[in-house]
LOVEXDREN-635613 format. One record per residue (C-alpha): residue in three letters; x, y, z. Coordinates in steps of 0.1 Angstrom, whole numbers, padded with zeros to 4 digits, always signed. Example, Ala and Ser with C-alpha at 12.3 -4.5 7.8 and 13.67 -1.06 7.14 Angstrom:
2
ALA+0123-0045+0078
SER+0137-0011+0071
# end
This chain:
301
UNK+0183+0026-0146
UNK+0148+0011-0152
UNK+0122+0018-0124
UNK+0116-0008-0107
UNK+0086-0014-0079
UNK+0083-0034-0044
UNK+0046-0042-0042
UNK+0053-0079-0031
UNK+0084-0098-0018
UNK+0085-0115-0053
UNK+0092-0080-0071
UNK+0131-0089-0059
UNK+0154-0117-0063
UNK+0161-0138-0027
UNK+0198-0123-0033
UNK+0184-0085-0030
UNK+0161-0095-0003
UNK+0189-0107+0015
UNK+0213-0072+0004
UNK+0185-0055+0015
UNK+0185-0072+0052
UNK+0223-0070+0051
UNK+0224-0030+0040
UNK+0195-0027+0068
UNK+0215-0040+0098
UNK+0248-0020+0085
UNK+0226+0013+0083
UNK+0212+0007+0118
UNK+0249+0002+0129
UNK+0257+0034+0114
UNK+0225+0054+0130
UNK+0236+0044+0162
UNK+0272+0048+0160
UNK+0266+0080+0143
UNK+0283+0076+0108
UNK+0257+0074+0086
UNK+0261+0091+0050
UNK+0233+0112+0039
UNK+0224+0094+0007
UNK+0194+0105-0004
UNK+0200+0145-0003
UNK+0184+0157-0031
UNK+0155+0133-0033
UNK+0118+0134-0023
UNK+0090+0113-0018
UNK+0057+0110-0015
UNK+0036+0090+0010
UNK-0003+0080+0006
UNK-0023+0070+0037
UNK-0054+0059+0027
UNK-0056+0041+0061
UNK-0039+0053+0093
UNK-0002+0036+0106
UNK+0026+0043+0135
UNK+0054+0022+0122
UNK+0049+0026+0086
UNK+0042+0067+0084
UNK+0071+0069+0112
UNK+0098+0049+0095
UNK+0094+0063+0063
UNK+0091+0103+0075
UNK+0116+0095+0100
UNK+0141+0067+0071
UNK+0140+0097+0046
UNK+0149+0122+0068
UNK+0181+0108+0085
UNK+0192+0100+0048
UNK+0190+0135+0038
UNK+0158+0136+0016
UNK+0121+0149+0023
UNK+0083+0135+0024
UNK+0056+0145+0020
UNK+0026+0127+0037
UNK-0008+0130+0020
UNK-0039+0116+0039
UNK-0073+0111+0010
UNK-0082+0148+0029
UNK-0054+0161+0017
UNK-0056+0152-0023
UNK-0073+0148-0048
UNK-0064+0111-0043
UNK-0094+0105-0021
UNK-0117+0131-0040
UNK-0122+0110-0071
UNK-0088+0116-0089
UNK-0082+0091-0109
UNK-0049+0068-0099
UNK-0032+0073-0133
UNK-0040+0107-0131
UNK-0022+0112-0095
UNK+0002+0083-0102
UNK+0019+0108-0136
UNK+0014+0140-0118
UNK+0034+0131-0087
UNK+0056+0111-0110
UNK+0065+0149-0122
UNK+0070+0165-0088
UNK+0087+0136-0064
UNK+0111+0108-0071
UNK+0090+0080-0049
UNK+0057+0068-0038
UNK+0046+0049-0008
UNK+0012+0041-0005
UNK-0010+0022+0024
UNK-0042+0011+0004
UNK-0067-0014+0015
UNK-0067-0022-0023
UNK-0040-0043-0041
UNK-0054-0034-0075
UNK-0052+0005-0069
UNK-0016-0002-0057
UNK-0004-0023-0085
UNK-0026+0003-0108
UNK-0008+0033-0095
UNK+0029+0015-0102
UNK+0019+0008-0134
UNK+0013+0048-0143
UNK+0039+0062-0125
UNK+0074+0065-0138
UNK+0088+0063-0104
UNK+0092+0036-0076
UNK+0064+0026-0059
UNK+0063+0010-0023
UNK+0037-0013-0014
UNK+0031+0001+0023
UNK+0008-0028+0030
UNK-0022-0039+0013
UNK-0055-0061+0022
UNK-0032-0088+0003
UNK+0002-0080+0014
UNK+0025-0064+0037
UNK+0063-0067+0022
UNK+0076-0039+0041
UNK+0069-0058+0075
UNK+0088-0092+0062
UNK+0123-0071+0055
UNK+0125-0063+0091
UNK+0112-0096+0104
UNK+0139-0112+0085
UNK+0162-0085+0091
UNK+0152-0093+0129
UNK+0154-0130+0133
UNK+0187-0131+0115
UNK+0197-0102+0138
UNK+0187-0122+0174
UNK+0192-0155+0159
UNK+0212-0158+0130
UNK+0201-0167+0088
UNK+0166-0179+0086
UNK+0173-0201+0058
UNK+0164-0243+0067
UNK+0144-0230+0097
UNK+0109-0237+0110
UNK+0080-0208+0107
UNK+0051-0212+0120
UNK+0023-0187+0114
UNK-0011-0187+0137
UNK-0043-0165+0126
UNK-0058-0153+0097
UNK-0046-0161+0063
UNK-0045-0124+0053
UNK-0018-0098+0042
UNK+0009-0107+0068
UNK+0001-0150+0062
UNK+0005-0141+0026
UNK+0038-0121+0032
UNK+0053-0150+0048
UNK+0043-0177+0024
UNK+0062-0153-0001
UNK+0092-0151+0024
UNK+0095-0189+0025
UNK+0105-0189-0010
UNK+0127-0166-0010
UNK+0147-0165+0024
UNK+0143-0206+0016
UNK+0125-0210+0055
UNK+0095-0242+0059
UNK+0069-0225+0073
UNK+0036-0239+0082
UNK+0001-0221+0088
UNK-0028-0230+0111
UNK-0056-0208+0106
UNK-0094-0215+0111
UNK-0111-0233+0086
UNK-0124-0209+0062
UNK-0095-0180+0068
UNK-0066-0201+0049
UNK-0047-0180+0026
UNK-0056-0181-0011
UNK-0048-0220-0025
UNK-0032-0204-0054
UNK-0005-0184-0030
UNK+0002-0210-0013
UNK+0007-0235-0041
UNK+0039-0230-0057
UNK+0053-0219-0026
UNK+0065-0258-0021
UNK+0075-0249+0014
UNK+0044-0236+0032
UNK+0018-0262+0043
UNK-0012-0257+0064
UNK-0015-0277+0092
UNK-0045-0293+0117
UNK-0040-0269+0149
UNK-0015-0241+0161
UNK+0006-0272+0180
UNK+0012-0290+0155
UNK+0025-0252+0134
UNK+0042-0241+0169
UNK+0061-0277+0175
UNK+0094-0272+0174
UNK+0093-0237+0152
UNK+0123-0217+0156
UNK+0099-0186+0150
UNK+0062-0182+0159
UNK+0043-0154+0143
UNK+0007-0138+0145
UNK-0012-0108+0133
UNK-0047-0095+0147
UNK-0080-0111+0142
UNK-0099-0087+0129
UNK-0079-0066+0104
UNK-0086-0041+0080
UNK-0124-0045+0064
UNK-0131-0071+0093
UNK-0150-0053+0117
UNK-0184-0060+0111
UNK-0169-0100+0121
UNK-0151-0089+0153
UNK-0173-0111+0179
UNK-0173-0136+0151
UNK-0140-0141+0149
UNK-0129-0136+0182
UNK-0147-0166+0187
UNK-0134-0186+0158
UNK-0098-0175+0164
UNK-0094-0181+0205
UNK-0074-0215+0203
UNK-0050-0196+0184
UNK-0042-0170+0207
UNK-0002-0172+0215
UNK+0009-0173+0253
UNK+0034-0189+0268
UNK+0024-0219+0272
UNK+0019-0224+0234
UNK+0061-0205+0227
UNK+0073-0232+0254
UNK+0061-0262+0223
UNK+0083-0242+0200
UNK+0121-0247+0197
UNK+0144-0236+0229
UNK+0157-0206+0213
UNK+0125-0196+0196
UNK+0114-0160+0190
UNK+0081-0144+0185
UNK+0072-0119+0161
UNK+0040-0093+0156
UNK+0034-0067+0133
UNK+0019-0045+0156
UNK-0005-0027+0168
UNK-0016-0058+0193
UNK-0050-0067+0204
UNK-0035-0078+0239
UNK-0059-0108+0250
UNK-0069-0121+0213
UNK-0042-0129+0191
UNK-0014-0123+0220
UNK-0024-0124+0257
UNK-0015-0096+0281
UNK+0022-0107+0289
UNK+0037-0127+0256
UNK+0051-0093+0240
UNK+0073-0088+0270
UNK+0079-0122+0275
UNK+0122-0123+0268
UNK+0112-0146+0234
UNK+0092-0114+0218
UNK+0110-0097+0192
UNK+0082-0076+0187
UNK+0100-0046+0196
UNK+0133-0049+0177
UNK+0110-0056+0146
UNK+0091-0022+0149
UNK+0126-0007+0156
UNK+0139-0022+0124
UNK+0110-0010+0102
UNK+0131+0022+0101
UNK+0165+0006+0093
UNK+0148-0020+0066
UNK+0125+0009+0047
UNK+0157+0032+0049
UNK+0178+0007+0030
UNK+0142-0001+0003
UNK+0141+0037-0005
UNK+0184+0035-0014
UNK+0181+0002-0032
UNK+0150+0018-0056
UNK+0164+0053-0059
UNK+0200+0031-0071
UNK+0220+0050-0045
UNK+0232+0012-0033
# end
């Protein structure tokens, strides 16, 4: 079987993305009913955290173990990846040793570098530029609380970063309109968002929220942003989701964040409890969705 890699949404076809959703739910079902097969016995991967994570480090020590294989986690202290190995060089001698990597980078380029040297799979574990690991359990949420995605409205309030460039690349493949309101200046990339055909910007986050059967957000200030925080803070504030803002979305909407939060910027204090949030399932279901990624590459579904 040729190797293939998941560094973006568009490294699959919409009909694995959706087998990957499906095998997600059916493995969650199987975790908690206590059937599941062990089906990666045998295997090992690697994980590089270049920047630190809960969800991401947790669901893929935690998805590999319940499956049967082993990880190992490597921080930049504890390779020669963050002492000025070059990425080739790492990328063919773990290519030798395990038989996946996952890697957390703020840099696309080192990411799609080190899948281009390695014989093995490598997972995108988010990037400045993209976060695909995050859209399989959104979807695999939504369609979860409120059945297929496909013909619905998105809208997406914030920064047009990794998580707004994730879902423009989910609405053409799950087939889902989505529209994005971000300050002027923070849009995503034109040339993203172009042959999406789906994904629009529009004027303010009403016009994104009205009628949306899903509203999504990310922080403000992410990754490389700090030095902007009291900038942006300021920039971003009318596009801070409450409840007030959910109630102009659809009467069965849900909400969705990535996590961690910055309650009282992108989210006030109450909206990730508020019954709407799916927040919670989502982070639950990065385990289930990564589980069924690591089977699908390895070829043991």
């Amino acid at each position: 079987m040729a190797k293939r890699d998941f560094l973006t949404l568009l490294d699959c076809s919409p009909q694995e993305l959706r087998a990957l959703t499906q095998r997600a739910a059916e493995l969650k079902r199987q975790q908690r009913a206590g059937t599941a097969r062990r089906s990666l016995v045998g295997y090992t991967g690697a994980l590089i955290m270049q920047l630190q994570s809960t969800r991401t480090r947790v669901a893929f020590e935690a998805g590999m173990q319940q499956l049967g294989g082993s990880l190992i986690f490597l921080s930049p202290a504890d390779s020669q990846f963050g002492r000025g190995e070059p990425i080739a060089d790492t990328a063919r001698v773990l290519s030798e040793m395990v038989d996946v990597l996952m890697i957390r980078s703020t840099s696309h380029e080192d990411v799609q570098s080190l899948a281009e040297a390695a014989a093995i799979p490598v997972i995108n574990a988010m990037t400045a530029q993209h976060h695909p690991c995050q859209l399989l359990a959104d979807m695999q949420t939504f369609e979860e609380l409120r059945g297929p995605v496909a013909g619905r409205r998105v809208a997406f309030l914030g920064d047009g970063y990794n998580m707004c460039n994730s879902y423009i690349n989910a609405a053409r493949q799950w087939g889902f309109d989505l529209r994005i309101a971000c300050p002027s200046g923070y849009e995503p990339a034109a040339e993203l968002l172009a042959p999406a055909g789906n994904a629009a910007l529009v004027q303010s986050p009403h016009e994104a929220v009205e009628g949306a059967d899903l509203v999504v957000t990310d922080v403000w200030s992410s990754m490389g942003h700090e030095e902007e925080t009291a900038q942006r803070r300021e920039r971003f504030a009318p596009y801070q989701v409450n409840e007030a803002l959910l109630d102009q979305a659809a009467a069965n909407a849900l909400f969705l964040h990535c996590l961690p939060a910055h309650r009282g910027e992108e989210v006030n204090h109450t909206v990730l409890d508020d019954p709407r949030s799916g927040a919670w399932v989502a982070a639950g279901n990065r385990l289930h969705s990564q589980k069924a990624l690591l089977e699908f590459l390895l070829g043991v579904f």
